[in-house]
C-alpha positions in Angstrom: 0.0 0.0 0.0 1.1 3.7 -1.0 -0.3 4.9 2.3 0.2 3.9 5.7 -3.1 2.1 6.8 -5.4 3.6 8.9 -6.4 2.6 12.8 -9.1 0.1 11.4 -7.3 -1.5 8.9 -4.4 -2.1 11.1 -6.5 -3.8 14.2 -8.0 -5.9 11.2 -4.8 -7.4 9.0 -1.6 -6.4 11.3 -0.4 -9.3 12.3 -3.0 -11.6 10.6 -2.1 -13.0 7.2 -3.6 -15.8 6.2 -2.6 -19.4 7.0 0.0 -20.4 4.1 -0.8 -24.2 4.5 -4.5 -23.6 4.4 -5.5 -19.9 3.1 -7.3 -19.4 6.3 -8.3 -16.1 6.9 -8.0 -16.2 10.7 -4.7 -17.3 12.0 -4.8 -20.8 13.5 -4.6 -21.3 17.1 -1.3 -23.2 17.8 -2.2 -24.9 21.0 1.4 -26.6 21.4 3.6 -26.4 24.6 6.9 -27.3 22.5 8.1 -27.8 18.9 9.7 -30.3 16.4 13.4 -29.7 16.0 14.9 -30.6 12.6 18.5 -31.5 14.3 19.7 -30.3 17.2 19.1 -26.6 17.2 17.2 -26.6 14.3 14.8 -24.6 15.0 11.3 -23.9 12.6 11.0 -20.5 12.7 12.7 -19.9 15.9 10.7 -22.2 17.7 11.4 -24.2 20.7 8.6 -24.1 23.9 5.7 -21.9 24.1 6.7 -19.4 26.8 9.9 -18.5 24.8 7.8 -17.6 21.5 3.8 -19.1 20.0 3.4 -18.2 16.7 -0.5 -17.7 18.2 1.0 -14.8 21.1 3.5 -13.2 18.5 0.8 -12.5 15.8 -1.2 -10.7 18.5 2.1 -9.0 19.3 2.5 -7.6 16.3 -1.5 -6.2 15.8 -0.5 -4.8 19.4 3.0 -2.9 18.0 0.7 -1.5 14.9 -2.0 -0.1 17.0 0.5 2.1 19.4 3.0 2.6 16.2 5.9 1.1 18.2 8.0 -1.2 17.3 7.7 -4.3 19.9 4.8 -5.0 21.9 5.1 -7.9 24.5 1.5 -9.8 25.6 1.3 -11.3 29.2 -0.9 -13.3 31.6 -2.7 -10.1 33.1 -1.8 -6.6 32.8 -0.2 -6.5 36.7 1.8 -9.6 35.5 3.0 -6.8 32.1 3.6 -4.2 35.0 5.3 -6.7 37.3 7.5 -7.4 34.5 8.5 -4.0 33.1 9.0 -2.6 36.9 11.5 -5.4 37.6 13.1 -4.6 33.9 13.6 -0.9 34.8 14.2 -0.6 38.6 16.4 -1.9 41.2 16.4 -1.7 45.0 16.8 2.1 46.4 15.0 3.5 42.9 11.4 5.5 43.0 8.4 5.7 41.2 7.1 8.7 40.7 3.1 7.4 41.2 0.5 9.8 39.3 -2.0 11.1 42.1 -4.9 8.4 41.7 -4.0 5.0 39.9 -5.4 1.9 39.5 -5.5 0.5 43.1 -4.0 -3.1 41.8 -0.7 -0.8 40.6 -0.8 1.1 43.9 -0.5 -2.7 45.6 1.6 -4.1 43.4 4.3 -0.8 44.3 4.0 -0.6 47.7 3.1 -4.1 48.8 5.1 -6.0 46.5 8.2 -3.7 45.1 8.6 -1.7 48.4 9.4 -4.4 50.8 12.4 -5.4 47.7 13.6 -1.8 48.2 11.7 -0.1 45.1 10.2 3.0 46.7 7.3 5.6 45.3 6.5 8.9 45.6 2.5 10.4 44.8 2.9 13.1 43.0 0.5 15.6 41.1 1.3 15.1 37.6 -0.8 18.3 36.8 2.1 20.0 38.4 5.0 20.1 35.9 7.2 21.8 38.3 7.0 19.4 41.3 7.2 17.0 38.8 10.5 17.8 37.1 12.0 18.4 40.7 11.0 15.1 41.7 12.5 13.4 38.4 16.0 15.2 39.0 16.2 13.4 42.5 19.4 10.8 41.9 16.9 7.9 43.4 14.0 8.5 40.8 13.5 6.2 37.7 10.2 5.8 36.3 7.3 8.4 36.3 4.4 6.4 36.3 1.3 7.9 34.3 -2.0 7.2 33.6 -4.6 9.2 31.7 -7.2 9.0 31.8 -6.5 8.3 35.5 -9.0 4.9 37.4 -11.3 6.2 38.8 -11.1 10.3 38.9 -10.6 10.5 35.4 -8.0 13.3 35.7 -5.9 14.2 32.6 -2.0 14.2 32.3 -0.2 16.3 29.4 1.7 13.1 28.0 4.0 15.5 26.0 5.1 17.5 28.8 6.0 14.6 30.8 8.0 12.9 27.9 9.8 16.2 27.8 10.1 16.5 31.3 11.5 12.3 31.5 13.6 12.6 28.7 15.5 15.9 30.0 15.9 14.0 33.8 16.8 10.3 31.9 14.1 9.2 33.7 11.3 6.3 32.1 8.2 8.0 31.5 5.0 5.1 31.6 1.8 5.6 30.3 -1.3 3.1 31.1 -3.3 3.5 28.0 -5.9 1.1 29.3 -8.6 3.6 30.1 -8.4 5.2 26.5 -7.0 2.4 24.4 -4.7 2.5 21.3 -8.1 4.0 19.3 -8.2 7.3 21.7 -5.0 8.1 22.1 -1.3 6.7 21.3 1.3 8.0 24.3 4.4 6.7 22.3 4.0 9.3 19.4 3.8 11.8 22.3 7.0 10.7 23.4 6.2 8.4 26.2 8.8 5.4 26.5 6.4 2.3 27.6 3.2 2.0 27.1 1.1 -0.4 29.4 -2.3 -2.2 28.9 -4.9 -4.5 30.5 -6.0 -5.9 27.8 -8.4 -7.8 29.4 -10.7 -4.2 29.1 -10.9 -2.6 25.9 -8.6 -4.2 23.6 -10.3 -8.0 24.5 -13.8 -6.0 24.9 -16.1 -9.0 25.8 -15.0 -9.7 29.1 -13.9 -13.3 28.5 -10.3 -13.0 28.6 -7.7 -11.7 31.1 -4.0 -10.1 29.6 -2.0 -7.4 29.9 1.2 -5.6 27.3 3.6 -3.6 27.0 4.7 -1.4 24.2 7.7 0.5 23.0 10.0 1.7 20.3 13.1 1.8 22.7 15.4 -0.8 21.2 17.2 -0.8 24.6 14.3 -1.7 27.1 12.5 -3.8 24.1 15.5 -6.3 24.3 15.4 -6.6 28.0 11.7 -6.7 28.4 11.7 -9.2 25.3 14.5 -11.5 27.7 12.5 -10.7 31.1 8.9 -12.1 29.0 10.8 -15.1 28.9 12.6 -15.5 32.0 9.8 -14.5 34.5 7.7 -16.7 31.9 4.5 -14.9 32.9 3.0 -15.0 29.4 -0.8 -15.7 28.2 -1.5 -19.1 26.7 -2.4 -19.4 22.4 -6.4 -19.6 23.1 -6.3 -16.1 25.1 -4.1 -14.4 22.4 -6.6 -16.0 20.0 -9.8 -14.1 21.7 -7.6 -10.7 22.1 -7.2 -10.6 18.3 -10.8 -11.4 17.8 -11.4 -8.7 20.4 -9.2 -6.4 18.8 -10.3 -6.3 15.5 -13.6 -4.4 16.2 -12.1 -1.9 18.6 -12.3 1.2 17.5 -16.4 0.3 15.6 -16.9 -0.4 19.5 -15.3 2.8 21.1 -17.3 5.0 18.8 -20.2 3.8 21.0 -18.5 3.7 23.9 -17.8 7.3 24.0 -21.0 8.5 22.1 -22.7 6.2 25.0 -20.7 8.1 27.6 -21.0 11.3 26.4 -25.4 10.9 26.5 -24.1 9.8 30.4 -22.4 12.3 31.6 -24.8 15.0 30.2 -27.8 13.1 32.0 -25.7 13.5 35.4 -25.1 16.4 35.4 -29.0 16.8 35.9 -29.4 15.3 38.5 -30.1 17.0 42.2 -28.7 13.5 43.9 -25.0 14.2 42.2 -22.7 16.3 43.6 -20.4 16.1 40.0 -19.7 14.1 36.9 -16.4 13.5 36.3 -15.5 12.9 32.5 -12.9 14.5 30.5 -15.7 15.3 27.5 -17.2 17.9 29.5 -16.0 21.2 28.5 -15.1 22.4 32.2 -13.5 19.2 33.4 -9.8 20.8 33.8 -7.9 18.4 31.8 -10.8 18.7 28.7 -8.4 21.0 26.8 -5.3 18.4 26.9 -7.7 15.7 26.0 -9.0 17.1 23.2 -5.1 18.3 22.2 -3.9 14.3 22.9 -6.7 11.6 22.3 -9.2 11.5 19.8 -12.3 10.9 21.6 -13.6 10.7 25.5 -13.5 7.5 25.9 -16.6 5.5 27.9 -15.5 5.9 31.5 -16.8 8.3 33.9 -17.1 8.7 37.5 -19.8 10.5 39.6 -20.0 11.7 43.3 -23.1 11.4 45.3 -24.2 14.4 47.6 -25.1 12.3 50.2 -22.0 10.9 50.7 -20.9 7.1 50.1 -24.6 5.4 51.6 -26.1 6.9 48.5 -23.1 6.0 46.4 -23.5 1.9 47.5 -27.6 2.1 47.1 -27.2 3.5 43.8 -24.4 0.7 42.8 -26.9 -1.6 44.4 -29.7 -0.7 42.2 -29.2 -0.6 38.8 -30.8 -3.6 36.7 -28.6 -3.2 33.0 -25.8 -1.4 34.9 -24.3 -5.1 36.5 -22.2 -4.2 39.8 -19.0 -6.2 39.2 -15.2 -4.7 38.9 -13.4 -4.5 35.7 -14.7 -2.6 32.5 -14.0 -2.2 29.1 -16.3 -5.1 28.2 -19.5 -4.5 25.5 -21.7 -5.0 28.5 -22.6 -1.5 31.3 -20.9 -1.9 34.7 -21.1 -0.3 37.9 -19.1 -0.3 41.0 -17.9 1.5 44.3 -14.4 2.0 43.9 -13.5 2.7 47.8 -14.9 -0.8 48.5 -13.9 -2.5 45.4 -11.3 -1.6 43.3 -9.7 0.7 44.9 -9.8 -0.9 48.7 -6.2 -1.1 48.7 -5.6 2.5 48.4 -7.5 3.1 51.9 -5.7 5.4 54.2 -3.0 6.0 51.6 -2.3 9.7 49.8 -4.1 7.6 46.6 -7.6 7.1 48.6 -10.8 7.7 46.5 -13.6 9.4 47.6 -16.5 7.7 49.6 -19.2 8.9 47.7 -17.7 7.8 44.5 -19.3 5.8 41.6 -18.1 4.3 38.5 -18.5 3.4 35.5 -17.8 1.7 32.4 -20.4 2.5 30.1 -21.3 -0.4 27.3 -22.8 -0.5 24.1 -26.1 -0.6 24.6 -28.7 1.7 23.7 -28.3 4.8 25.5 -31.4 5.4 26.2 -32.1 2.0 28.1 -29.1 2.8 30.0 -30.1 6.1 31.3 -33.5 4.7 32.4 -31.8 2.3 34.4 -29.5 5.2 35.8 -32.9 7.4 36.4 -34.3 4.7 38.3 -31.1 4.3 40.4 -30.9 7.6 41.3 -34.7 8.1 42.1 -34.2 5.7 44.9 -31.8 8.5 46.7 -33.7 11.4 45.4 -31.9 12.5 42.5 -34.2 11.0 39.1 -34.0 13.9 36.8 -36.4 12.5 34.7 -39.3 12.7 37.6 -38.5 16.3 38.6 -38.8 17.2 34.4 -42.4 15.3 35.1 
C-alpha cells in the first residue's frame, strides 16, 4: 500500500495474514507447549517451547506494535503480570516511582506491597504539576514516572507530551497506562512516552472473556530486555487467550465510537441530577484536563465517575440498584458496569495519599442503547432522590 493504513485496517490485518498451508483467513490457534526440532538446534521459525515464543502470542504482538505505532509489543498473563514485568526490567532496589496522584488500586498494591518491601520506593505526585514533577524526576533515586490518563477512577488528565519532555531531560522512564483510552483514543508513544502499558483484558479483549495485559515500545534498549524478562519471568498468556484478544481487537475502534458517544449521552444526563454532587469525564468542557484531551486523544472514551451528595450510603444504594448497569469490577467489556471503587477496586488504596472518595461511583459504560441505560441510571438515582427524569415530570 502507498499509504500507511489507517487505525481500522491495522486492528484488522496487522499481524494476521492468512494461513500459508491452508488460506485461512484467521490465523490458526497453535495450541502446542513445544516444537519439532529438525537436528539439534534446528529450529522452525525460531521455535522451541511456548513461553519463549507461539506463533498464536507473536501475531497478537504484532496487531498490538501496529495499533501504538511502536515497534515491539510484548503480551502477558494479566496486565499487573506486564507491569510486574517491566518494573522489575527498569528498577532496582533504592529506585522510585514517581506514582501519578490516583492510579489503579491493583498498581498502587503491586508498588507498595510488592516492590517496596524489595527496596523499590514511590512517591505520589501531582502530575498536573510540571514543576513538582520535574523536581522530583531530577532526585538521583527517581526512575520511572508512572502515568495514567485518563486516571481509574477520577478520570484526571496528564499532558503526555510534557511529561515525555520532562522524563527525557531527567533520563528518567516515562510510563503511560493507555488502558482507560485504548490504542483508538490516544497513542502516548507518538507523544513521546517510553512504555506504554495495557490491560488488555478491558478494551482491547472487549467482551470480558479474557484476562491479559502488554507492553509497548520503540526503545530498542528496554524492548531487548523486556523481550528476555517475558521469557525468564515466563509470565505469558496461553495461544487460546491471544486467540480471543485478536478477535477482540479487530472491532475496537467500531466499539469505542459507541462507547464514547454512549458516555458522552451519560455524563450530560448526570449532570441533571439533584442527587450528584459532579460528573467527572474528561468530554465535559469544564473538566480541567478537557483541553489536553481534546489536544492528545481523539475521543472521551466510555469511562466516567460520579460523586453522590449524600456521601458514600447513596453512592452503595445507587451501585446496588441498577438492573442493566451489573455491579462487578473491571470494564472495558460491550456490557454496562457499575461499581464503588473505595470498596472494590480501589480498597487497597484506603488510608494511603491515593484514597478515592467515599461517595464515588463508576462506570464503564457499554454499548447498549443509550437510552435503556439512562433509564436504568434514572431509576437508580430516584431511589436517593436524584431521578432527573421525575422532577422534568
Amino acid at each position: 500500500m502507498s499509504r500507511v493504513p489507517g487505525f481500522n485496517t491495522r486492528a484488522v490485518h496487522a499481524g494476521q495474514e492468512p494461513d500459508p498451508a491452508t488460506g485461512a483467513v484467521i490465523p490458526p490457534l497453535h495450541l502446542t507447549t513445544t516444537y519439532k526440532q529438525d537436528g539439534v538446534g534446528g529450529l522452525r521459525g525460531g521455535y522451541e517451547y511456548s513461553r519463549s515464543g507461539n506463533p498464536t502470542r507473536d501475531a497478537l504482538q504484532q496487531q498490538l506494535a501496529a495499533l501504538e505505532q511502536g515497534t515491539t509489543a510484548l503480551s502477558f498473563a494479566s496486565g499487573l503480570a506486564a507491569e510486574d514485568t517491566l518494573l522489575r526490567t527498569l528498577c532496582r532496589p533504592g529506585d522510585e516511582i514517581l506514582l501519578g496522584g490516583d492510579a489503579y488500586g491493583g498498581t498502587f498494591r503491586l508498588i507498595s506491597r510488592v516492590l517496596e518491601p524489595w527496596g523499590v520506593g514511590y512517591r505520589p505526585i501531582d502530575l498536573d504539576d510540571l514543576d513538582a514533577v520535574r523536581a522530583a524526576a531530577a532526585q538521583p533515586s527517581t526512575r520511572v514516572i508512572w502515568c495514567e490518563t485518563p486516571t481509574n477512577p477520577l478520570l484526571n488528565i496528564a499532558d503526555i507530551a510534557a511529561l515525555a519532555q520532562i522524563a527525557h531531560e531527567t533520563g528518567t522512564v516515562l510510563v503511560v497506562d493507555n488502558t482507560f483510552a485504548s490504542p483508538y483514543l490516544q497513542q502516548p508513544l507518538t507523544l513521546g512516552a517510553d512504555v506504554v502499558v495495557h490491560s488488555t483484558t478491558k478494551y482491547l479483549g472487549g467482551h470480558s472473556d479474557v484476562v491479559g495485559g502488554a507492553l509497548v515500545t520503540s526503545d530498542a534498549h528496554w524492548a531487548e530486555r523486556l523481550t528476555y524478562n517475558q521469557n525468564a519471568m515466563g509470565a505469558v498468556n496461553g495461544p487460546f487467550d491471544a486467540w480471543l484478544l485478536m478477535r477482540g481487537i479487530k472491532t475496537l475502534g467500531v466499539r469505542m465510537d459507541r462507547h464514547c458517544a454512549n458516555a458522552e449521552r451519560i455524563a450530560a444526563f448526570l449532570l441533571d441530577s439533584p442527587a450528584v454532587a459532579s460528573v467527572l469525564y474528561p468530554g465535559l468542557p469544564d473538566h480541567p484536563g478537557h483541553d489536553i484531551a481534546a489536544r492528545q486523544m481523539s475521543g472521551f472514551g466510555g469511562m466516567l465517575s460520579f460523586r453522590l451528595r449524600d456521601g458514600e450510603e447513596a453512592a452503595l444504594r445507587v451501585c446496588e440498584r441498577t438492573r442493566l448497569f451489573t455491579l462487578a469490577e473491571s470494564l472495558g467489556g460491550v456490557e454496562s458496569l457499575i461499581e464503588h471503587p473505595g470498596r472494590m477496586t480501589h480498597a487497597s488504596a484506603a488510608g494511603s495519599p491515593l484514597e478515592v472518595p467515599a461517595d464515588l461511583v463508576r462506570l464503564s459504560v457499554g454499548i447498549e442503547d443509550v437510552e435503556d441505560l439512562i433509564s436504568d441510571l434514572d431509576q437508580a438515582l430516584a431511589t436517593v432522590g436524584g431521578s432527573p427524569r421525575a422532577r422534568e415530570g
